[in-house]
MIGUPA-708497 format. One record per residue (C-alpha): residue in one letter; x, y, z. Coordinates in steps of 0.5 Angstrom, whole numbers, plus 500, padded with zeros to 3 digits. Example, Ala and Ser with C-alpha at 12.3 -4.5 7.8 and 13.67 -1.06 7.14 Angstrom:
# MIGUPA-708497
> a_525_491_516
> s_527_498_514
END
This chain:
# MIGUPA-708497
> x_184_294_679
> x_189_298_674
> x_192_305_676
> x_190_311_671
> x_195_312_666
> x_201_317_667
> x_199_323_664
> x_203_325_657
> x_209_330_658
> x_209_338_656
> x_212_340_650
> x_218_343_650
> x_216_350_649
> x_211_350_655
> x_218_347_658
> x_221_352_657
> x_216_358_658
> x_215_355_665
> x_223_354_666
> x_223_362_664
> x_217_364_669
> x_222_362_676
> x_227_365_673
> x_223_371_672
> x_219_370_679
> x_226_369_682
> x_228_376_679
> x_222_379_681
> x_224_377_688
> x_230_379_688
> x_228_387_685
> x_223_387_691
> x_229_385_696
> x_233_391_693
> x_227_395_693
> x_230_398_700
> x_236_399_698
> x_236_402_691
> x_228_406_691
> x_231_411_686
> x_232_405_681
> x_226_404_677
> x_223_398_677
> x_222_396_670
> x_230_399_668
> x_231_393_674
> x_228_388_672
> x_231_389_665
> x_238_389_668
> x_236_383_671
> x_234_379_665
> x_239_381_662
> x_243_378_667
> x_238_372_666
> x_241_372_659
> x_247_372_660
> x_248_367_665
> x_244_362_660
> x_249_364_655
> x_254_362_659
> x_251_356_662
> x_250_355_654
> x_258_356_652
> x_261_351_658
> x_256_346_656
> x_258_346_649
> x_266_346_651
> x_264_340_656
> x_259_336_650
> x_265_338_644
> x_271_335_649
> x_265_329_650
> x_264_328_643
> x_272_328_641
> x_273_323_647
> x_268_318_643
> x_272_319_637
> x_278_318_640
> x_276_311_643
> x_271_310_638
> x_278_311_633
> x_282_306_638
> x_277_301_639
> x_276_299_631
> x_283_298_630
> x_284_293_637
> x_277_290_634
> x_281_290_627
> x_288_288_629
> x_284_282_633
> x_281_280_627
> x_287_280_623
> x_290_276_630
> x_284_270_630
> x_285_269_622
> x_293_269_623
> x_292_264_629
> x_287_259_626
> x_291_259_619
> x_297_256_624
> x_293_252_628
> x_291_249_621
> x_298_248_618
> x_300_245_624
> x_295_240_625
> x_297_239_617
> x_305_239_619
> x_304_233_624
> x_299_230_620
> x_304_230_614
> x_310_228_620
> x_306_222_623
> x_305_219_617
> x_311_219_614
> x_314_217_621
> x_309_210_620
> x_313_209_613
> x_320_211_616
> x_317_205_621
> x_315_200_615
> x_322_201_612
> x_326_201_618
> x_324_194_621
> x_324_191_614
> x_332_193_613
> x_332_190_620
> x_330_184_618
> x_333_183_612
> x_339_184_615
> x_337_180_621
> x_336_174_615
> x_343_177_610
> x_348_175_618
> x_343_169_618
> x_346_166_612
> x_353_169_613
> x_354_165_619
> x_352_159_616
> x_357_160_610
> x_362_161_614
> x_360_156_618
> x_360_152_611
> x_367_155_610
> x_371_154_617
> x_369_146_617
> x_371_145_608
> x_378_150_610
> x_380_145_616
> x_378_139_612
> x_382_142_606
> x_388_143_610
> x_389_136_614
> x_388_133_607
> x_394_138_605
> x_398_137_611
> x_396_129_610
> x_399_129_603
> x_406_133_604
> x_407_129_610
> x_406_122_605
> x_409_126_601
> x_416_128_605
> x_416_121_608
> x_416_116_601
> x_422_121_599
> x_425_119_605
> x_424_111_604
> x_425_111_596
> x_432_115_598
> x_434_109_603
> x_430_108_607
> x_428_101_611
> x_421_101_606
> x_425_102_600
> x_424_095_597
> x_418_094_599
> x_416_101_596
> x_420_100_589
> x_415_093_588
> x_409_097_590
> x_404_096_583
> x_400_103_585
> x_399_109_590
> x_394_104_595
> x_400_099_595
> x_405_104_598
> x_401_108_602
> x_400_100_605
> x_406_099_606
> x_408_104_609
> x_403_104_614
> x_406_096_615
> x_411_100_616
> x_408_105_621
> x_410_111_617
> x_404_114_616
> x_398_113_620
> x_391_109_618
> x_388_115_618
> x_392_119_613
> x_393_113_608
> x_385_112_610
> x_385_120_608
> x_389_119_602
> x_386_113_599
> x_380_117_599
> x_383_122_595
> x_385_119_590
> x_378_114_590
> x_375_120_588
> x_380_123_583
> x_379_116_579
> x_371_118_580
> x_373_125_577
> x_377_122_571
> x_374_114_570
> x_368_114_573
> x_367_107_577
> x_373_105_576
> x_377_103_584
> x_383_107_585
> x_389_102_585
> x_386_101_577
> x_388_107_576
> x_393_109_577
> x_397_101_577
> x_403_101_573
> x_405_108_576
> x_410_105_582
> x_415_109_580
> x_412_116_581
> x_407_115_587
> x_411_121_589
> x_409_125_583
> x_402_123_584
> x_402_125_591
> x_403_132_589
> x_398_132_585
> x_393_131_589
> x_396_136_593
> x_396_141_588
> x_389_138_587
> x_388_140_595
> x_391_147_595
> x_387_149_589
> x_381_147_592
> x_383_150_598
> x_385_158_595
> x_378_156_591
> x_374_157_598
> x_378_162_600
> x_377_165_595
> x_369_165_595
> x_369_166_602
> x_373_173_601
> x_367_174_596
> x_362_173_600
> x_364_176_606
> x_366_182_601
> x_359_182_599
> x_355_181_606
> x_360_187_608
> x_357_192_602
> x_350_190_604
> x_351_189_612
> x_354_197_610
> x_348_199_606
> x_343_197_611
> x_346_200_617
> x_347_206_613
> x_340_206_611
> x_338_204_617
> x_342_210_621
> x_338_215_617
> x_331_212_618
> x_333_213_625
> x_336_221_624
> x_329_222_619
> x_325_218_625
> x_327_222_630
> x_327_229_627
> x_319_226_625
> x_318_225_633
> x_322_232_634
> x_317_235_628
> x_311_233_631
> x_312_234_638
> x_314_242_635
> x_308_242_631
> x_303_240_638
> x_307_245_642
> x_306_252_636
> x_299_249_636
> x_298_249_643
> x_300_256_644
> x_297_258_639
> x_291_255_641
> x_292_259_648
> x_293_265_644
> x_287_265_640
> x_282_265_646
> x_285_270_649
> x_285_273_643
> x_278_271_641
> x_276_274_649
> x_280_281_647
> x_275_281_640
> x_269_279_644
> x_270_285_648
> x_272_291_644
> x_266_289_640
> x_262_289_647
> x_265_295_649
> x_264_299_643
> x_257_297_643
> x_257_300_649
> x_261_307_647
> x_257_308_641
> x_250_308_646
> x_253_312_650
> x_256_318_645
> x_249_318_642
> x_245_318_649
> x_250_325_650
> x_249_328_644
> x_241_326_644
> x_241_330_651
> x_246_335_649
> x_241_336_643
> x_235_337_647
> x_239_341_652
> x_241_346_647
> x_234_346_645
> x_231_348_651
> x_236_352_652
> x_235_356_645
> x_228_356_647
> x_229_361_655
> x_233_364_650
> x_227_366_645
> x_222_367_651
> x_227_372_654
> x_229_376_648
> x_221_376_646
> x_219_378_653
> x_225_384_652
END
């Protein structure tokens, strides 16, 4: 069974009649009770005083109620004032912050594709100096084995050399030297003669079988040079000028090529020395960038929370101030409304 409906509120006027009634009544009361102690007052002089009294003191209640009000009024401006301008610099903190946010996220973006490059191009200097060494190691490798055979063949040929001077100037040899027919035919003699070893004229007639190739193809050495018994010696030195030209020759070009890995040896290692100092400040930067984009992070959620609740809570100031002054309004009214009652009942 539903309950009858509350009854509609009295107006304001009757409000304020009835407000004006007890006040009255209280008057009338207190004139009865100073009756017996004043009886030569009139009663219509104190009732008078009394809504005068009345009147003042609504007045009175009207004056502090409107300080009160004014010092409210001017509190929700102040805060009013205040809020606005967290809610305005939070803002203005969201969007700086987001703004970092993004260009951090683009600075290490931008690192971490540059630090894949530097990558790409350090391991491909590294493996072409990995492959420059390789080579360079079989060069001289090459270089050491000519240089020493070189050598032994120059030792070989000033050692024939010293010991055919020696015989042809009278030694145990000479005769038979002076009737050798070319160079193979002294070097026989003289290791008959055990002046040199098998090895060296070995050595040496190779020498000269390759000279005769150079100079006459397929012709043997003892052709070429028969018919020059008489100057073995100076066909020595010509081999050994032969010798130690080729030997200063590879000199030569290992100098160059050691000369030539050694720029490019330098190059790379430079290169590769900077890619390193590049990757590290890529790494450095990244890291950086992820560590402002943190905090900035951290920051723009307490910021975003700071924001949230100014707005809230000038929501909230803002129903609160009209809500006062709506009352303080009403108030006033019905306090002007007594206030006309007395003057009328006057």
């Amino acid at each position: 069974r539903s309950s009858a409906p509350d009854p509609p509120p009295p107006p304001p006027a009757f409000r304020s009649a009835m407000k004006f009634a007890f006040r009255a009544a209280a008057a009338a009361l207190a004139l009865r009770t100073a009756a017996g102690d004043a009886a030569e007052v009139s009663p219509i002089a104190k009732v008078m005083e009394l809504i005068s009294d009345l009147q003042a003191k609504i007045l009175k209640e009207g004056e502090g109620a409107q300080k009160i009000y004014s010092e409210f009024a001017e509190w929700c401006e102040d805060k009013s004032r205040e809020l606005n301008h967290e809610i305005k610099t939070a803002k203005a903190e969201v969007a700086e912050l987001k703004a970092t946010i993004d260009q951090q996220e683009a600075k290490a973006a931008a690192l971490t594709e540059k630090l894949e490059e530097l990558s790409g191009e350090s391991s491909a200097n590294e493996k072409e100096l990995k492959e420059a060494t390789e080579v360079r190691a079989k060069e001289h490798a090459a270089f050491v084995a000519t240089e020493k055979e070189l050598l032994e063949t120059v030792s070989a040929i000033q050692r024939a050399i010293g010991i055919l001077e020696r015989e042809l100037k009278g030694g145990a040899s000479m005769l038979q030297l002076q009737g050798a027919q070319n160079v193979v035919d002294a070097l026989g003699t003289l290791v008959q003669a055990s002046r040199i070893s098998v090895a060296d004229a070995t050595q040496l007639t190779a020498l000269l079988q390759q000279k005769s190739d150079d100079s006459e193809p397929g012709a043997p050495a003892a052709a070429v040079y028969e018919g020059k018994s008489g100057n073995i010696v100076d066909t020595l030195a010509d081999l050994l000028d032969d010798a130690e030209s080729q030997l200063s020759a590879v000199r030569k070009q290992e100098t160059k090529a050691r000369h030539a890995f050694e720029l490019t040896e330098k190059a790379l290692k430079d290169e590769l020395k900077h890619a390193d100092r590049m990757i590290a400040e890529a790494k450095d930067g990244i890291a950086a960038a992820g560590e402002t984009k943190s905090k900035a992070e951290g920051e723009l959620a307490v910021t975003s929370k700071d924001l949230a609740s100014d707005i809230e809570g000038l929501g909230e100031l803002h129903h609160e101030c009209m809500t006062k002054a709506e009352d303080f309004e009403a108030e006033t009214k019905s306090r002007g409304e007594e206030l006309a009652a007395i003057a009328k009942a006057k």
